[in-house]
N, C-alpha and C positions, 0 to 999 in steps of 0.2 A: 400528404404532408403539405402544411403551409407554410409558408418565407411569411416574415414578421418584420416590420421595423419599428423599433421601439424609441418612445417620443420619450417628453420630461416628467411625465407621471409615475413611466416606469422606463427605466435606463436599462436593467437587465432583469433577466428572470431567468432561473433553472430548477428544474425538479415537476412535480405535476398535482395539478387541482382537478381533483375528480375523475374526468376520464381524458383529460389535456395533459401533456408533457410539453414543457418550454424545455428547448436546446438551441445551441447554435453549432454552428462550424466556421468552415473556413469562410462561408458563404455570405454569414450572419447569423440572426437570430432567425427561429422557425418552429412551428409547432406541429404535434401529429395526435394523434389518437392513442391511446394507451393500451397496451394488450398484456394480458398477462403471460408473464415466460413460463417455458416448460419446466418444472421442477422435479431434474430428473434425480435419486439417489443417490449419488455418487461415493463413493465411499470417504475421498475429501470432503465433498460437501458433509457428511454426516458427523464427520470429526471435527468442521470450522464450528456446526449449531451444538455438537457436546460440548467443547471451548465452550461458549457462550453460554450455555446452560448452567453450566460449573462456574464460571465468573458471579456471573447471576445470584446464584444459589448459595456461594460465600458472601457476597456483599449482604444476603438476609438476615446472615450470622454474626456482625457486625456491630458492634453498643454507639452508643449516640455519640460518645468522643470522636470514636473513632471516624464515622459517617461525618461528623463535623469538619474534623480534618481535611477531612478529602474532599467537603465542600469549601473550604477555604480554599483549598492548592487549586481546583477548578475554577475559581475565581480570577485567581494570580496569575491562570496559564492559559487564555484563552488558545483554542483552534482555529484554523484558518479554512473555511467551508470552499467549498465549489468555486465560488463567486471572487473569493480573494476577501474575504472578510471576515471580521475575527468574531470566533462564536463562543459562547462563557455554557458548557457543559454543567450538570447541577452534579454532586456528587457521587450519586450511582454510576451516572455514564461515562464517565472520569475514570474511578475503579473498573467497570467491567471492561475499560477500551485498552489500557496497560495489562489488566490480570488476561484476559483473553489471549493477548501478544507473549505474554507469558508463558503461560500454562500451554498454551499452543505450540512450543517450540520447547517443554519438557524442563521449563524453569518452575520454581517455584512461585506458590499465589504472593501478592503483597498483603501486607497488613496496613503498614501506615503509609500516606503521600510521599514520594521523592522528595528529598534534601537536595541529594544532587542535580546541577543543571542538564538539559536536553544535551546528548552528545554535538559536537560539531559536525558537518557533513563535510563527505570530500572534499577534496580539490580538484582533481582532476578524476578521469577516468573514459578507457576506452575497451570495444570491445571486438571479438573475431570469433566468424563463428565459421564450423567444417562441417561439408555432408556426408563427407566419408567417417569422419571420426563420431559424428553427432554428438561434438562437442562445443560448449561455447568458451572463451577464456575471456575472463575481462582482469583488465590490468587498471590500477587503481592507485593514488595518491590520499594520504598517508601511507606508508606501507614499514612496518605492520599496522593493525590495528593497536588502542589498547588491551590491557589484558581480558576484559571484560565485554567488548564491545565485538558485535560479530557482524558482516555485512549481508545486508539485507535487501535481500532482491525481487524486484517485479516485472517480468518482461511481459512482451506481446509479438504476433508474430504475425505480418504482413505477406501477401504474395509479391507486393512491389513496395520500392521504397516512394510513391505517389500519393501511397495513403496516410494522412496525417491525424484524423482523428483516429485516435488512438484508447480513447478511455477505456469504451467499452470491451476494450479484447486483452486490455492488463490484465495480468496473473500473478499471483504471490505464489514464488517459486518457491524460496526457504533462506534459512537464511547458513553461512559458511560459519566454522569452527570458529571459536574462541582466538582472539586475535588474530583475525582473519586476515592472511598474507597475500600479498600481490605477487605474481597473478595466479587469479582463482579459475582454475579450470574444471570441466568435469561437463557432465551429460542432462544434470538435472530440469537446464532450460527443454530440450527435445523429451524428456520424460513427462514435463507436466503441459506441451505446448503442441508434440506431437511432433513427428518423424521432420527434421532439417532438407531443405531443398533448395539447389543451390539456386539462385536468384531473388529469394526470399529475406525481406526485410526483418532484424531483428531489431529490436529498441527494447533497453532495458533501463531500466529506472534504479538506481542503487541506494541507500541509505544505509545508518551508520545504527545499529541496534544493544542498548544494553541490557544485559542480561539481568542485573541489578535491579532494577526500575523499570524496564518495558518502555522508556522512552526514543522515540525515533529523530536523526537527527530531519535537515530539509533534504530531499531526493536531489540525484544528482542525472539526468539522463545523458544516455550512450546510445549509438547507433550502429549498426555495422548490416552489409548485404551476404548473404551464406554462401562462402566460396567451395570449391572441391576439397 
């Protein structure tokens, strides 16, 4: 791995050209060599690429209105990439990123682009997590949700709280009931993250999900060390 420091031609850079990956950390910017990851079966994994195949495979089904549509809303509703900068999706990637959110969580596919706005995100929210119990609870602002809106979660799980890059070991946990109530407790962080130990950093990411439209609101993170 190389340490980079990046001049006025190029200010930042993430993602990778060829067999180069641009990252940084806390350190700064840095490059490394690319290798490709194990791709092991998993039975999640094989349920996230059905999602996607079925997203996929309706948008085929789709008349030119419609496709039209949904290139307009993807226009109006740019993404915000890696970088912090706003990205304009063309309208396949638009439909398949809401209907995959979707269908993946046992809502019905969309037809036509959201009317309604991106939900709001939290206000607050904190969390605690038990070794004994292997459970986590995070308590959360709004409380409740609306009717429609369920909270949506992404943790990661550290052996100390020293480690701060974080990306790579987020996980999308699931998301909690239909007007999801504060505080949401249960086991499902240690089911998909693997057995709780006490001195063990959690960080969870939470966002606000509707069922309606597949829109996510801005995440909100929480942190907590895994007590007895």
């Amino acid at each position: 791995m190389a340490k980079v420091k990046l001049g006025q031609m190029v200010a930042q850079a993430s993602g990778s050209v060829g067999g180069t990956v641009f990252s940084h950390n806390r350190f700064g910017a840095y490059i490394r060599n690319r290798s490709i990851p194990v791709q092991p079966e998993s039975g999640y994994q094989l349920a996230r690429r059905n999602d996607l195949a079925t997203a996929s495979a309706e948008w085929s089904l789709k008349l030119a209105p419609i496709r039209k549509a949904w290139k307009v809303w993807a226009e109006n509703n740019p993404i915000t990439d890696s970088l912090g900068d706003k990205r304009i999706l063309d309208g396949h990637q638009a439909y398949t990123m809401l209907a995959t959110r979707l269908f993946g969580q046992g809502f019905a596919l969309p037809t036509t682009p959201p009317v309604s706005p991106t939900p709001n995100g939290l206000t607050s929210c904190t969390i605690t997590a038990s070794a004994a119990s292997q459970t986590c609870s995070m308590v959360f602002l709004p409380n409740p949700l609306a009717a429609t809106y369920h909270l949506w979660i992404v943790a990661a799980k550290t052996p100390t709280g020293a480690v701060n890059y974080i990306k790579n070991l987020l996980r999308f946990i699931g998301i909690a009931e239909a007007a999801s109530a504060s505080p949401c407790t249960g086991t499902a962080i240690a089911d998909r993250l693997g057995t709780l130990t006490i001195g063990e950093q959690i960080v969870a990411r939470l966002a606000v999900f509707s069922q309606t439209t597949g829109l996510l609101s801005v995440s909100l993170e929480c942190r907590c060390t895994v007590g007895a």
